[in-house]
N, C-alpha and C positions, 0 to 999 in steps of 0.2 A: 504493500500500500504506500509505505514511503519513497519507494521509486518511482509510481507512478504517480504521487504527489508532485514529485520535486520536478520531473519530466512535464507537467501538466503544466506550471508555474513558470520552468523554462521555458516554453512555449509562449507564454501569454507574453512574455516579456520579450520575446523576440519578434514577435508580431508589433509589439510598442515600436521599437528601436526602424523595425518596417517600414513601418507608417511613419516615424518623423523626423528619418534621414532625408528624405525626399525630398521635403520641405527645405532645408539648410541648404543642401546640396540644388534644388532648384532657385534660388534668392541669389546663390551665389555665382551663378552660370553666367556668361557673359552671354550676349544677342549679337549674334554677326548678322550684316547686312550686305548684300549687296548692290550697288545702285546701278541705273541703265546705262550709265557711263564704264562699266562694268570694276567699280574699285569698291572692294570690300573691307568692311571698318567693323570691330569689334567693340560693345557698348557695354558696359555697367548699369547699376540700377531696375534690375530686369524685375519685373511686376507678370503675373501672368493673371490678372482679374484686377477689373476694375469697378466700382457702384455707379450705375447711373440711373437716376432718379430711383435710388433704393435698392434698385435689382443686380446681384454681383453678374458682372458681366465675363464668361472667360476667356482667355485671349492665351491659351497656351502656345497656339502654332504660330499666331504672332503677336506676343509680348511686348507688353511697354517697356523701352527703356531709356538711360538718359545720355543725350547730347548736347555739350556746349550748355551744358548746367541746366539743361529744360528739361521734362519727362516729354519723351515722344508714344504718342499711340494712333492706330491704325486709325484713319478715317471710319471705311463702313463700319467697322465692326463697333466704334464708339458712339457715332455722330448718324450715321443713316439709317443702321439694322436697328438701331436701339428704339426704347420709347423716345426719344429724342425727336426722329422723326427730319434730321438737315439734310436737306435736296443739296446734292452732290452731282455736276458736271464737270466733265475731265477732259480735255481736249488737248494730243500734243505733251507741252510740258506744262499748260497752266490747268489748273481745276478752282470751280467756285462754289461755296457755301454759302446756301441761304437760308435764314430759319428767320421766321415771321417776318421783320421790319429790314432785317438784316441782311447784306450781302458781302461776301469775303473772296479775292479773288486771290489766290497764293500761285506761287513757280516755283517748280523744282528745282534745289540745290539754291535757295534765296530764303532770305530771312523776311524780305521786305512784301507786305501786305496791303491790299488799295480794301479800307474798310466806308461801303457806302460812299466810293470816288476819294475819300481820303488816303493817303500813305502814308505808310508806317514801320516802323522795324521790328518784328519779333524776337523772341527771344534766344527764337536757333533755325535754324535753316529747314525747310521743308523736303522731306528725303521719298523720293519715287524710287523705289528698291523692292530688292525680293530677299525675304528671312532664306538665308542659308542651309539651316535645319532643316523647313519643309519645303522650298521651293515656291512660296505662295508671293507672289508678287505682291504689294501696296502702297498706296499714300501713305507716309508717316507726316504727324503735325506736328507741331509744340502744343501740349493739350492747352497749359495756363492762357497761352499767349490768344489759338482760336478760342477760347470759350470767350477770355474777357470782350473776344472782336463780335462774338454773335451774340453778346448779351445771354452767355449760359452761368450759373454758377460753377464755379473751380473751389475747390478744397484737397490740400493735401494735409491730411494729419493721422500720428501713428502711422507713418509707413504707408498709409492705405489713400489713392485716389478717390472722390465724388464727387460727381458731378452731377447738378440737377437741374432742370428749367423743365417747358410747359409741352406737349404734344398740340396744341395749338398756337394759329399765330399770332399771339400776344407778346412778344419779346417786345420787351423796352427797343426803341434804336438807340443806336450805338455810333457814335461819332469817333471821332480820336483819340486813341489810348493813351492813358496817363501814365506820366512816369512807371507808376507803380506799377503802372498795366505791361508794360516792358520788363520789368526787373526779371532775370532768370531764376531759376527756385534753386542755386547755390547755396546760397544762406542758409537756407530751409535746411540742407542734409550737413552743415557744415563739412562738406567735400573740401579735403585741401587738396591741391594739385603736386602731384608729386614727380618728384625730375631727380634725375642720377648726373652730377657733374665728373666728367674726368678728363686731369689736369695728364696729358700726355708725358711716357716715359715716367725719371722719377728713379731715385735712387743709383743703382750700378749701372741703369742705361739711361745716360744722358741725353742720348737723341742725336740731333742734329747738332755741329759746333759751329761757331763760325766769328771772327773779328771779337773774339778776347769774349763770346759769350756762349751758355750751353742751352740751348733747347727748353729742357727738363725746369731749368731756373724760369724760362718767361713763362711757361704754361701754367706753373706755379700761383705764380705773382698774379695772373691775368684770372686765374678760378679766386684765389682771395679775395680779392677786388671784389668779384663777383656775388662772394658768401656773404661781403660785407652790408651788403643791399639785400640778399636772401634772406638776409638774420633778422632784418627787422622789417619783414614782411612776412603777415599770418598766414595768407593766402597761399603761400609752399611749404611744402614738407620736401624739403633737397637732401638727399643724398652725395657724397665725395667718397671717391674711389682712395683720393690721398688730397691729405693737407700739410704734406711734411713732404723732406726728400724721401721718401720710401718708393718700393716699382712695384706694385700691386700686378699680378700676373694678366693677361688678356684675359684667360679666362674669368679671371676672379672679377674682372672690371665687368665683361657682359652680364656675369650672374648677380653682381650686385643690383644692377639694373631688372634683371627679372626676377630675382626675389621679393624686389619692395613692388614689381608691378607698376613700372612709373611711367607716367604718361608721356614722357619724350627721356631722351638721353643725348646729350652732348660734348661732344668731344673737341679739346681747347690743343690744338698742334702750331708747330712754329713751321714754314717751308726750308729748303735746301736744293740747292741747284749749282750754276754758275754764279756768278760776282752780279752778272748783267741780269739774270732773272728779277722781276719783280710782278707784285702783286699779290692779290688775296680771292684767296678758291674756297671752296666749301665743299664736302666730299657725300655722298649718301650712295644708296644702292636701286637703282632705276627697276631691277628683278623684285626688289620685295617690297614695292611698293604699298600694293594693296596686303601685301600679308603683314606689314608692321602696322599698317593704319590702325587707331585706335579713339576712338569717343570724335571721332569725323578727322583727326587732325591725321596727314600724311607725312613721311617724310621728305616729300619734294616741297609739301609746304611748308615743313621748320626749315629744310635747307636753305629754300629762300626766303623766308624773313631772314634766318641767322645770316645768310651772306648779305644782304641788304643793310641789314644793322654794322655790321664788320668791316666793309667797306666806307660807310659813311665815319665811319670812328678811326680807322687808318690812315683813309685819302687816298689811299693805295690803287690801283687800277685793279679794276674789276675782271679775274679769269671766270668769275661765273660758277654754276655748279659742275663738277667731276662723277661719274657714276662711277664707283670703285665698289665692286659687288664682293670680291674676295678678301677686303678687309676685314678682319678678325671682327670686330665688335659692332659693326656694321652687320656680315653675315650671322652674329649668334646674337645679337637680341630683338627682342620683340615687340617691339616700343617706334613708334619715329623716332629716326636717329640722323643723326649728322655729325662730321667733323670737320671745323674749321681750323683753316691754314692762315692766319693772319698777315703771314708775308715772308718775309727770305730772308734769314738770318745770314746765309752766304752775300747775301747784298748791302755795304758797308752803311749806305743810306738809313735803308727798311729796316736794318738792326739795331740801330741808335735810334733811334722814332720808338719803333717795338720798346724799347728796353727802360725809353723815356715816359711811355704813355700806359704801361699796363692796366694802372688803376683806371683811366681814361675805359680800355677796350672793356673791362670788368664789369663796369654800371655800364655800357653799353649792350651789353647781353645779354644783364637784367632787365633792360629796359625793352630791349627786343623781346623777352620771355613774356612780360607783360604788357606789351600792345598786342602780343601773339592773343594771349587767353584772353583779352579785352575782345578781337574780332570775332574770337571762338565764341564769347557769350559767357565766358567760364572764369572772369576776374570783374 
């Protein structure tokens, strides 16, 4: 009898553990997308049911999740199928929502909204893509941004979305969105944005030498700088590979980066060439485009903010972006990535500039990181 007690009890207890792993382990799943442009970006935040006026709505095959600090969910299956009841036309790349007073005309891959002939900016870019998992093509919105444009209620509290307004057409109209009606729901999950910095070389490998200087020293100098404006900013959670002469191995640098799951990675290099070489390049992987993309952000688009920002902070002539695919850190993480070359230590010029201005290039890369998550919708 005691074994088939204890057997019986094992049992029940294992059917627990069943049932609310799933749970954890679905909250935690990331949402990959595909868009028609065909680049795929992998999202957090992932919700699979939402309430709309009371009734949980479920959305497992395609899932809200969030972008650019907004929650995205599926048009039909929020706004048309529901009691809701928003006349939805899609033509092309633009689609319109109407509900009672209301009209909303949104473009794909655009934040920007004509509400009742007015424009406006939302709070994250509208994604015409198909969920990776099942293959189900759809509109994705910014819920916050279309409700407050149709005059629907938005709530997000406890983790949990509702939304509710009328099945008839009574909606208040709705004119131009108020500040508030913009603000992305960052705040709300206090998401910090996380970034892995690494200061190239370090320690026994110097790097590049040149006119009385070493490589390893300005990459140094130019991630301080950097941390020093990191530090007293809440909005990041940064990661450093090294803030010392120490040589943190390649690998150890990618896996840094993909242990904390950071939303970009960047990498601080000095060039090396002839005497007469000059200029600043920026290095990323054109093959992993769509597979490092992550919460919309690519790395041909850090590459080019970072080179944009780098150039204007050096003066240096512009080589542009580099597709270097077999770079170590570049090939093994998972994150947008880039490394920037701020100019040529073999060139007597560019290396007395370099060696004068580090703290200069340092708050310029901060400042690049954040106008970056400013456009994103995510600072």
């Amino acid at each position: 009898m005691k074994v088939k007690r204890i057997v019986s009890i094992f049992a029940v207890l294992l059917l627990c553990v069943c049932l609310i792993t799933p749970i954890s382990t679905d909250a935690a799943a990331r949402v990959r997308v595909r868009t028609v442009k065909g680049v795929t970006s992998s999202y957090s935040g992932r919700m699979n049911y939402c309430y709309v006026n009371g009734k949980k709505i479920k959305l497992t095959k395609n899932p809200i999740f969030k972008k650019s600090g907004s929650y995205m969910g599926p048009v039909a299956a929020i706004f048309k199928n529901s009691g809701l009841k928003v006349k939805v036309t899609t033509k092309g790349n633009k689609m319109t929502l109407s509900y009672g007073p209301n009209t909303v005309v949104l473009k794909a891959d655009s934040r920007k909204a004509v509400t009742n002939g007015v424009k406006s900016q939302m709070g994250a870019p509208v994604v015409h893509g198909t969920y990776t998992a099942t293959g189900r093509r759809r509109w994705i919105v910014p819920l916050k941004s279309v409700c407050t444009r149709l005059g629907i209620n938005y709530k997000l509290s406890g983790g949990k979305i509702r939304i509710s307004g009328t099945t008839k057409s009574s909606a208040s109209n709705t004119t131009a969105p108020t500040t508030e009606d913009r603000r992305t729901e960052t705040t709300d999950s206090k998401e910090k944005i996380k970034i892995v910095i690494d200061a190239g070389h370090g320690g026994s490998d110097s790097g590049a030498s040149g006119n009385g200087m070493a490589e390893k020293n300005l990459t140094l100098a130019i991630v301080l700088a950097a941390k020093r404006s990191f530090d007293n900013d809440s909005r990041f959670q940064v990661s450093y590979t090294r803030t010392a002469d120490t040589y943190p191995s390649l690998s150890q640098r990618a896996n840094l980066a993909n242990n904390r799951d950071a939303d970009m990675f960047l990498c601080v290099h000095i060039n090396s060439a002839s005497a007469s070489a000059h200029g600043t390049e920026t290095l990323w992987s054109k093959g992993r485009n769509s597979a490092t993309a992550k919460n919309g952000l690519t790395s041909k688009e850090l590459a080019t903010a970072m080179q944009s920002a780098a150039v204007a902070a050096t003066g240096f002539t512009n080589r542009g972006l580099v597709d270097r695919p077999n770079l170590y850190v570049l090939k093994h993480t998972k994150m947008p990535a880039c490394l920037i070359e701020y100019g040529f230590i073999s060139n007597k010029t560019e290396a007395a500039r370099m060696k004068a201005n580090t703290s200069v290039y340092g708050k310029a890369l901060y400042n690049a990181v954040v106008n970056l998550m400013k456009k994103e919708g995510r600072y």
